[in-house]
MDTraj code that builds the backbone (N, CA, C; nanometers):
import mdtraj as md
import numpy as np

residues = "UNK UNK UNK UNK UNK UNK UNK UNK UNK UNK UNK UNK UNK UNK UNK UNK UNK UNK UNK UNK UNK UNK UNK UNK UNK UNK UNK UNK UNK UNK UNK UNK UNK UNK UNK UNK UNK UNK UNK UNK UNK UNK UNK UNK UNK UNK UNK UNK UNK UNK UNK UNK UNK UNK UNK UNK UNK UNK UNK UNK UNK UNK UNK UNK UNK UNK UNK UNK UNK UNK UNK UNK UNK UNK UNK UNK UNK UNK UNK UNK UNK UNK UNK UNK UNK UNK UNK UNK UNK UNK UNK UNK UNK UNK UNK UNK UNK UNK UNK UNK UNK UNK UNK UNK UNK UNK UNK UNK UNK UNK UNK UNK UNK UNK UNK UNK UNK UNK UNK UNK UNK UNK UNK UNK UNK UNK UNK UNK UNK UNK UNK UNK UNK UNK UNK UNK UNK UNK UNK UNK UNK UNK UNK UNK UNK UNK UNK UNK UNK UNK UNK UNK UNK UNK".split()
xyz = np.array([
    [3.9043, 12.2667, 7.0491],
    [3.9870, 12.1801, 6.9669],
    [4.1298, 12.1840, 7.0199],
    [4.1793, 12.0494, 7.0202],
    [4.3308, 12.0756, 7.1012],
    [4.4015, 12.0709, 6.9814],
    [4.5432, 12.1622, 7.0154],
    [4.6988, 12.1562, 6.9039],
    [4.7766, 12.0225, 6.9179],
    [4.7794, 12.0225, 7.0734],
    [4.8929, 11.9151, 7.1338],
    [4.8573, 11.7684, 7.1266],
    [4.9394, 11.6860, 7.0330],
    [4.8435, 11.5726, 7.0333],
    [4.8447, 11.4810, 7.1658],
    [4.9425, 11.4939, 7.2677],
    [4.9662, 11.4333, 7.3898],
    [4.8075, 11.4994, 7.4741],
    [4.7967, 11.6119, 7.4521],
    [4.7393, 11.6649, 7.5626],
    [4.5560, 11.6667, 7.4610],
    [4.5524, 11.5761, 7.3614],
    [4.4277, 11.5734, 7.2781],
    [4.4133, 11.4576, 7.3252],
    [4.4895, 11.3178, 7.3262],
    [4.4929, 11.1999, 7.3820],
    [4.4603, 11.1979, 7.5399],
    [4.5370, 11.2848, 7.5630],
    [4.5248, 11.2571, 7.7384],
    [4.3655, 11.2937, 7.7681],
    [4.2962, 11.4131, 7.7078],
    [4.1882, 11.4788, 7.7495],
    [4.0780, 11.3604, 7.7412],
    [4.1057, 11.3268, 7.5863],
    [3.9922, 11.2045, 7.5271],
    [4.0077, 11.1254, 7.6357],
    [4.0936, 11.0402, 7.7026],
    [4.1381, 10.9457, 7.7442],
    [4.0347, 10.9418, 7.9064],
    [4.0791, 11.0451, 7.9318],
    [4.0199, 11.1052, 8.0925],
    [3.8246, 11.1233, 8.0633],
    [3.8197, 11.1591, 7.9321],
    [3.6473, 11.1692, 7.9428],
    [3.5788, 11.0396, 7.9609],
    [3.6465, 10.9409, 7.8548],
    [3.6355, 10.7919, 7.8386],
    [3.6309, 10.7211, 7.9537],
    [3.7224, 10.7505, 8.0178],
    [3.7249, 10.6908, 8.1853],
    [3.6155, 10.6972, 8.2583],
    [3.5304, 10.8679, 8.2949],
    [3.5135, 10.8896, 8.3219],
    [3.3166, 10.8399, 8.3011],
    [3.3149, 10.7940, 8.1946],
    [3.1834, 10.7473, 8.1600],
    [3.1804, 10.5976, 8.1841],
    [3.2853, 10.5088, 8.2192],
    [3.3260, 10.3320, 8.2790],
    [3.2905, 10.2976, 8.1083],
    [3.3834, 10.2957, 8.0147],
    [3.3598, 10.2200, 7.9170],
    [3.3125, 10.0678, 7.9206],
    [3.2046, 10.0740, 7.8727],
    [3.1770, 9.9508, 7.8001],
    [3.0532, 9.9964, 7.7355],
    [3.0125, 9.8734, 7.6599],
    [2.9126, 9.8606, 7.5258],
    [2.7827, 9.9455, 7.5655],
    [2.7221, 9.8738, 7.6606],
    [2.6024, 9.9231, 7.7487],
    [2.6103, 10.0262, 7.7789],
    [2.7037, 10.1273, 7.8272],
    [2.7050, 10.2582, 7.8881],
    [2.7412, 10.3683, 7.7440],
    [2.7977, 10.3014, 7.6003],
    [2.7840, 10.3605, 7.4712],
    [2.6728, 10.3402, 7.4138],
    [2.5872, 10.2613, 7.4221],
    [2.4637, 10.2981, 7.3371],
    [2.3643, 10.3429, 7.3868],
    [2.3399, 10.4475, 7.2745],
    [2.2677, 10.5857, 7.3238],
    [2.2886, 10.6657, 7.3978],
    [2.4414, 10.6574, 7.3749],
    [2.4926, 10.8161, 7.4065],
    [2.5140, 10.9086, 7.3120],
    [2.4430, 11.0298, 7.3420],
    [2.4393, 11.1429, 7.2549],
    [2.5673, 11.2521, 7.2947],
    [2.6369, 11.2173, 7.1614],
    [2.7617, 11.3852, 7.1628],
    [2.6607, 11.4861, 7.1097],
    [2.6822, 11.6002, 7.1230],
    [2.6725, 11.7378, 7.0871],
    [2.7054, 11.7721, 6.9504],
    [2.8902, 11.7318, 6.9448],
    [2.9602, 11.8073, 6.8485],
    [3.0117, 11.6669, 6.7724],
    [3.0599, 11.7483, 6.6372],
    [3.1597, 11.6463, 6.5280],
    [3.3235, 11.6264, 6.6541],
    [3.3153, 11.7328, 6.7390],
    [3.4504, 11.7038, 6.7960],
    [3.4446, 11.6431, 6.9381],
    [3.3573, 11.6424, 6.9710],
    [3.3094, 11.5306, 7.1027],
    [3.2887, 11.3976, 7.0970],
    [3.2352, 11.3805, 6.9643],
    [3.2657, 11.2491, 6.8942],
    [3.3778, 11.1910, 6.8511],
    [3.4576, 11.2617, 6.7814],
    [3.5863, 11.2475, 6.7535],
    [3.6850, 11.1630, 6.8763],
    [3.6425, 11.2967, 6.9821],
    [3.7259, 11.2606, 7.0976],
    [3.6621, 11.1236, 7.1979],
    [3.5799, 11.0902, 7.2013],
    [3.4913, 10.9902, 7.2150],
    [3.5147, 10.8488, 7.1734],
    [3.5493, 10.8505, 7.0090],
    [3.6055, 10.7520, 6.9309],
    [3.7977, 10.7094, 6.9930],
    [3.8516, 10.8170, 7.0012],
    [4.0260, 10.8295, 6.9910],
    [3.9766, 10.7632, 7.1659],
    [3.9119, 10.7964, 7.2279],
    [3.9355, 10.7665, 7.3827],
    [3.9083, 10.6530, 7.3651],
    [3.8005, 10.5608, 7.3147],
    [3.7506, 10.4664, 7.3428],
    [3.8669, 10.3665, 7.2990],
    [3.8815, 10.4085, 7.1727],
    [4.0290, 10.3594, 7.0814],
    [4.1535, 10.2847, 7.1903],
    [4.1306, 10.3909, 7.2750],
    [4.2974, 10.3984, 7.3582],
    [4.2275, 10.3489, 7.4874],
    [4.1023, 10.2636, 7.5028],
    [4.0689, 10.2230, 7.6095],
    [4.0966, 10.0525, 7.5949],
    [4.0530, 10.0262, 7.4276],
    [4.0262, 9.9042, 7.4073],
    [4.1601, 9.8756, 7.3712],
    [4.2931, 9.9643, 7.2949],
    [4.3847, 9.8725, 7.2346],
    [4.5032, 9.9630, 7.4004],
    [4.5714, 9.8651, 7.4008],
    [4.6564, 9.9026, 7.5241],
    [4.7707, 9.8050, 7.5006],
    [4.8799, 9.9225, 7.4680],
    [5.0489, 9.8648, 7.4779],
    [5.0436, 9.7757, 7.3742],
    [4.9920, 9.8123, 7.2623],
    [4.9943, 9.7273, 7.0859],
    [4.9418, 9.5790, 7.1382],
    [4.8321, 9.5838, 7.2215],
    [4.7863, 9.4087, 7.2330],
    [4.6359, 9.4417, 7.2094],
    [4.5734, 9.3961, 7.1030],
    [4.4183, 9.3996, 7.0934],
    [4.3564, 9.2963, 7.1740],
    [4.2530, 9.3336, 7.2507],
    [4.1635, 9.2588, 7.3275],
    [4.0515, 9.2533, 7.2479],
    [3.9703, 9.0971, 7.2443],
    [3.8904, 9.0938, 7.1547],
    [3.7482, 9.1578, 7.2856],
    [3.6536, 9.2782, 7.2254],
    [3.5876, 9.2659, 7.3006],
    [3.4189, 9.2007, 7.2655],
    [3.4009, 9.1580, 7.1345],
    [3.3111, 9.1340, 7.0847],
    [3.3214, 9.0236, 7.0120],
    [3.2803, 8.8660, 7.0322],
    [3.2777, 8.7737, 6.9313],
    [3.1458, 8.7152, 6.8646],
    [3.1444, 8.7083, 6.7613],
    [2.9887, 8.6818, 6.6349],
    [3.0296, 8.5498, 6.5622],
    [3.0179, 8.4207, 6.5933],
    [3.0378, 8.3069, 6.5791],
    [3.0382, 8.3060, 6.4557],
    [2.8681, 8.3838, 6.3676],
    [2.7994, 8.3649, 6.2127],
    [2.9103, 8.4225, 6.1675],
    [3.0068, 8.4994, 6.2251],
    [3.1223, 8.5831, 6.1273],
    [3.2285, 8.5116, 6.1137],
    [3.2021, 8.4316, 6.1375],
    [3.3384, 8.3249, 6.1498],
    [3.3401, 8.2061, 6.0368],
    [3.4980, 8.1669, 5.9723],
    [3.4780, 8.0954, 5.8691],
    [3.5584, 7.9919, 5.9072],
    [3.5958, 7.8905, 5.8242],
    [3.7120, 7.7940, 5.8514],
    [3.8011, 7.8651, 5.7163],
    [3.9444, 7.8966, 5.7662],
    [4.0540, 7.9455, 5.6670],
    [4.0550, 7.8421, 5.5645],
    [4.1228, 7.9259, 5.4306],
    [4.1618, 7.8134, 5.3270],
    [4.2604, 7.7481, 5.3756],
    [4.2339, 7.6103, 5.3209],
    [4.3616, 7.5035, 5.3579],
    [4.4416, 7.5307, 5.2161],
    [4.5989, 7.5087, 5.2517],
    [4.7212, 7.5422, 5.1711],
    [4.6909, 7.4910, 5.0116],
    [4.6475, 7.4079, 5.0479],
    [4.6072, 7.3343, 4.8359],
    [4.4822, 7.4227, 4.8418],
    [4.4302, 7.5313, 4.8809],
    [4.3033, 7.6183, 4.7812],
    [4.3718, 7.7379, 4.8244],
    [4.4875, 7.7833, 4.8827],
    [4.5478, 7.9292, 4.9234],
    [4.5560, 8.0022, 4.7251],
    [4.5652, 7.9188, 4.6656],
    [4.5633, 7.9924, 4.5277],
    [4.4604, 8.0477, 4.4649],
    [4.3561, 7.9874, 4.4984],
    [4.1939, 8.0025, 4.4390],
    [4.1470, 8.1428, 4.4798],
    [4.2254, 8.1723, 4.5776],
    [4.1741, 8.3064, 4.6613],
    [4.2166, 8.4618, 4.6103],
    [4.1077, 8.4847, 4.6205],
    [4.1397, 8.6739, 4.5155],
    [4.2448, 8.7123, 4.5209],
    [4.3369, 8.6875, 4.6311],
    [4.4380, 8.8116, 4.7052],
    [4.5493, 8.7195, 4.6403],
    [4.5219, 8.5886, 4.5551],
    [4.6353, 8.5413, 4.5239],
    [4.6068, 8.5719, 4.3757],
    [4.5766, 8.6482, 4.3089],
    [4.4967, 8.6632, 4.1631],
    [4.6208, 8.7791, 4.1275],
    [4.7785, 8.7665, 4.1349],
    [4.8453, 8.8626, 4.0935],
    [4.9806, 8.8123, 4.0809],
    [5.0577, 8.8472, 3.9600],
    [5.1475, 8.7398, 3.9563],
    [5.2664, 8.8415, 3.9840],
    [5.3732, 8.7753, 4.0618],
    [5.4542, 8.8568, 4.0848],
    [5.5651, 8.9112, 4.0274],
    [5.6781, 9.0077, 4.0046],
    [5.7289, 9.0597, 3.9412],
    [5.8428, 8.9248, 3.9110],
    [5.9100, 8.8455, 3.9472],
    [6.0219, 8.7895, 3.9062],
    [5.9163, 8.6945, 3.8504],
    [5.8270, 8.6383, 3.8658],
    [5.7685, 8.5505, 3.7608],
    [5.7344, 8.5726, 3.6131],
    [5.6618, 8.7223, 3.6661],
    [5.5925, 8.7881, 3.5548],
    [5.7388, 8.8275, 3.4805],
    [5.8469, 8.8484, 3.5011],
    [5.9746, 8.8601, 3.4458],
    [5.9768, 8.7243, 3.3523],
    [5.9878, 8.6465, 3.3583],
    [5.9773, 8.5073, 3.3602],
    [5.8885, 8.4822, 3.2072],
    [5.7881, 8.5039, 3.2739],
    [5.6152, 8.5111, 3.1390],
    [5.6427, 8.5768, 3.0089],
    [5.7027, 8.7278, 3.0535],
    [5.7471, 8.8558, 2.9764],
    [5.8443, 8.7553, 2.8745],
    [5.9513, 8.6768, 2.9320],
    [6.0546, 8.6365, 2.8417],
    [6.0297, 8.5081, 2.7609],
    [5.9535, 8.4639, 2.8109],
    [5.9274, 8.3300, 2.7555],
    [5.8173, 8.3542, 2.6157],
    [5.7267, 8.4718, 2.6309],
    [5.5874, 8.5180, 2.5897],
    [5.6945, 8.5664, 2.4459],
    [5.7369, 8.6244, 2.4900],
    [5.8624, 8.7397, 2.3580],
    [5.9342, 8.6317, 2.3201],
    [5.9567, 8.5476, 2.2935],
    [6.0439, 8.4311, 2.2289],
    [5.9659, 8.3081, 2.1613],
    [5.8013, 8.3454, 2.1554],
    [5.6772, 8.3081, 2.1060],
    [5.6359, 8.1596, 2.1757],
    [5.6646, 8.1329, 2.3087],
    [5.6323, 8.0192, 2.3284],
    [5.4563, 8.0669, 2.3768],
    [5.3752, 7.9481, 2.4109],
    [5.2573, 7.9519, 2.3751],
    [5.2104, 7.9775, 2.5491],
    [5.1169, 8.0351, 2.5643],
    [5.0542, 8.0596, 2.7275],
    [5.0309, 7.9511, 2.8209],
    [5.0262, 7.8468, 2.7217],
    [5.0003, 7.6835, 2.8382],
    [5.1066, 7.6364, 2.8614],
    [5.1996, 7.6572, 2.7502],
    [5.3796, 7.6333, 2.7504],
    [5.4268, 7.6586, 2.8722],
    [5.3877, 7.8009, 2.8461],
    [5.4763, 7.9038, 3.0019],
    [5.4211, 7.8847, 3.0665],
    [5.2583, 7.8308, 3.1452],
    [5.2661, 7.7921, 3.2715],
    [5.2619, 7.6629, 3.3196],
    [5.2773, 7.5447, 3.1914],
    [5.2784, 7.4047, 3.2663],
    [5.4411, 7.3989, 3.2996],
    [5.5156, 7.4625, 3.2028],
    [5.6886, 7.5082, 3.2410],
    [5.7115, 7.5292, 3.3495],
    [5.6064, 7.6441, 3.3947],
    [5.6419, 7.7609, 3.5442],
    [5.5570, 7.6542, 3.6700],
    [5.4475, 7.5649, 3.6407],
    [5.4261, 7.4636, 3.7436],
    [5.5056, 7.3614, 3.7539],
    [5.5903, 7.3205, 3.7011],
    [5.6585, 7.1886, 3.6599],
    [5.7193, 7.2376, 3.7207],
    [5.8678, 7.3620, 3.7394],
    [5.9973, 7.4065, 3.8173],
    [5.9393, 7.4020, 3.9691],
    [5.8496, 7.4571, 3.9700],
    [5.7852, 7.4953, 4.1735],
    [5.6870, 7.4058, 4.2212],
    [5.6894, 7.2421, 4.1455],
    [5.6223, 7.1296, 4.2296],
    [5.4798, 7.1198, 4.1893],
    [5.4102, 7.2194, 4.1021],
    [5.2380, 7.1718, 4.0940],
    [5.2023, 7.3183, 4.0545],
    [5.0427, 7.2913, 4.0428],
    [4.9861, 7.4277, 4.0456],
    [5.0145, 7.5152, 4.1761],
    [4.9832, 7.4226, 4.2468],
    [4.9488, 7.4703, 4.3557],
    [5.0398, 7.5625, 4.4503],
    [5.1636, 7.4931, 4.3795],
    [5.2998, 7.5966, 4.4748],
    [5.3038, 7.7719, 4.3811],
    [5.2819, 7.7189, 4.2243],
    [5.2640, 7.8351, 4.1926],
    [5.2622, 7.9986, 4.2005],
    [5.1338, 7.9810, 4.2692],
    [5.0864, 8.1432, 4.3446],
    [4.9901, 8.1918, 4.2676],
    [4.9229, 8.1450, 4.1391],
    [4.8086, 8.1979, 4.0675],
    [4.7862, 8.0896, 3.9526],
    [4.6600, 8.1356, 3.9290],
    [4.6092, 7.9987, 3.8407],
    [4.6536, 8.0714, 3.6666],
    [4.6094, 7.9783, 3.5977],
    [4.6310, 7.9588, 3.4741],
    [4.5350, 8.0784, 3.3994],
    [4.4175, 8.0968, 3.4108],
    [4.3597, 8.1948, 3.4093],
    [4.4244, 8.3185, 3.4212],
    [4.4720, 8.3539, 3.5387],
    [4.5550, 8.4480, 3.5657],
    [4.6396, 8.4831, 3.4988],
    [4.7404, 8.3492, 3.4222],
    [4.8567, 8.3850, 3.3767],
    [4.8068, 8.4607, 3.1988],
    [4.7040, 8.3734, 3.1660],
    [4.6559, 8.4061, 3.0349],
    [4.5977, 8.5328, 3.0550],
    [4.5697, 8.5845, 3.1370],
    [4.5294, 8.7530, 3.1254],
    [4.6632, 8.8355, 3.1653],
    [4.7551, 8.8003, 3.2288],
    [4.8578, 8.8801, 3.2590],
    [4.9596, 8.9043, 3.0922],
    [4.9064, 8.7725, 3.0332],
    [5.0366, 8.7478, 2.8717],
    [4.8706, 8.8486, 2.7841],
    [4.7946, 8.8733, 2.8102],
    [4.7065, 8.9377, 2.7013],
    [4.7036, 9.0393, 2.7731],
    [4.7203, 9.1019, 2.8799],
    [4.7259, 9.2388, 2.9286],
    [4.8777, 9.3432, 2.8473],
    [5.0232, 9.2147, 2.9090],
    [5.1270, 9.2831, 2.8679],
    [5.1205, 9.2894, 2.7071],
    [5.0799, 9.1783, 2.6304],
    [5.0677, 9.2153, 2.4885],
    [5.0220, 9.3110, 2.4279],
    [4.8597, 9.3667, 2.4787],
    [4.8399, 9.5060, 2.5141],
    [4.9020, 9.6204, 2.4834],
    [5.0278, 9.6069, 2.6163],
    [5.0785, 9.6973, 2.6103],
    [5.1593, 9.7207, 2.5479],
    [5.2083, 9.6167, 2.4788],
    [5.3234, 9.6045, 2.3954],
    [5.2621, 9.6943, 2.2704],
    [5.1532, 9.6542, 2.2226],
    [5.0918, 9.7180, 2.1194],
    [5.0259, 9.8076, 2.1701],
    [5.1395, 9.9524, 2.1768],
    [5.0560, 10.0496, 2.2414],
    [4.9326, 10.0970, 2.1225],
    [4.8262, 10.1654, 2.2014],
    [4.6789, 10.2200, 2.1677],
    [4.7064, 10.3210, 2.0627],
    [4.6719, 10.3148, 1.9039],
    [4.6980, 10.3807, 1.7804],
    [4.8341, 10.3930, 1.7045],
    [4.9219, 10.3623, 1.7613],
    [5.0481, 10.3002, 1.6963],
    [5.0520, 10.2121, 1.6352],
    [5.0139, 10.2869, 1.5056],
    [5.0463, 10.1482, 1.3821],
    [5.1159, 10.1218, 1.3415],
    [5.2816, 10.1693, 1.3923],
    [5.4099, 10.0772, 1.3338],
    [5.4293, 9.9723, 1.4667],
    [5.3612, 9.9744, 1.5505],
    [5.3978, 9.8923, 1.6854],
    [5.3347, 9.7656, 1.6010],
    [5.2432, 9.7811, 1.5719],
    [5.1255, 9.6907, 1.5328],
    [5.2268, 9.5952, 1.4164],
    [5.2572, 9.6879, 1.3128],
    [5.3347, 9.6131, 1.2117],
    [5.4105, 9.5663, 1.2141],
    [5.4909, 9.6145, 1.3064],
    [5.6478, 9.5371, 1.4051],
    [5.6516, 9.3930, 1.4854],
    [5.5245, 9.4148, 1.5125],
    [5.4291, 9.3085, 1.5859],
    [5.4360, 9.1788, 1.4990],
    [5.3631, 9.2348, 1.3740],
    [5.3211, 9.1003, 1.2794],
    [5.4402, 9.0543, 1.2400],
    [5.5643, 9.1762, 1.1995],
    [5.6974, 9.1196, 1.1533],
    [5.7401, 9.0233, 1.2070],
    [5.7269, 9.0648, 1.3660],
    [5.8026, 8.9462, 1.4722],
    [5.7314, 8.8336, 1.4535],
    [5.6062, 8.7936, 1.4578],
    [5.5161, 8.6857, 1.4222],
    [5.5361, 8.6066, 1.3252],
    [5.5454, 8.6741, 1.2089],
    [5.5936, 8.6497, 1.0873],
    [5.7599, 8.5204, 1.0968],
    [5.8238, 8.6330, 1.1053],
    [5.9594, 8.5439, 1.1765],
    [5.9785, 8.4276, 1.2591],
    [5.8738, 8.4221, 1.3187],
    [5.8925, 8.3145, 1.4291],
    [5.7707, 8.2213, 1.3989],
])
top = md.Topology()
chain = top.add_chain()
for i, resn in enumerate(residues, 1):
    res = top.add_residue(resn, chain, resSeq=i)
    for name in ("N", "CA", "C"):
        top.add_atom(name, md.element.get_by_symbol(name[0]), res)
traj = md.Trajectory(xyz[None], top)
């Protein structure tokens, strides 16, 4: 097992060489050890990526998709989170009792559509019933009553 990580890299590096990497000459090769493997992996690593430029060495057509186009970039999971100056936004509008369709045909109307948005409507109605939630923290029953007061009032 090496200490030095220069001289753990360099070693891996030199075994890797030494077997002519490619695909064909890795399968069904048998390591010995958890650390021959290790070093096996880090060499191969530092065979395929060189000077931060990835070379593709394997392409699978079936893995391949066509990207979302910009009018469905919202529909997509990774856009399913609303961000803090908006959700700032929701928080204030939500506490001054306007209604959940209020605050987001409001918040689509300022940024051009749904679509400039950044999350759907769905989204926003679980983000205003999540923070309400929390507002009414779990067995606090003067939160609760404070709650209805404000309701009450408005």
């Amino acid at each position: 097992m090496f200490h030095d990580m220069d001289e753990e890299n360099s070693q891996s590096f030199t075994y890797i060489e030494r077997i002519k990497i490619d695909n064909d000459n890795l399968k069904g090769f048998v390591v010995n050890s958890e650390d021959e493997a290790y070093n096996l992996y880090i060499g191969y690593h530092h065979c395929i990526v060189q000077d931060d430029q990835w070379k593709v060495t394997r392409f699978v057509s079936e893995h391949n998709h066509v990207l979302a186009t910009p009018s469905k970039r919202h529909l997509l999971r990774s856009a399913r989170s609303v961000l803090i100056a908006k959700a700032d936004v929701i928080n204030s509008m939500v506490s001054v009792s306007i209604r959940p369709t209020d605050v987001y045909s409001y918040m689509s109307n300022e940024v051009g559509g749904t679509r400039n948005i950044g999350f759907t409507k769905r989204v926003c109605y679980n983000y205003i019933k999540k923070w309400k939630m929390m507002m009414i923290e779990a067995g606090d029953g003067q939160s609760l009553l404070n709650h209805f007061k404000v309701k009450i009032k408005n």
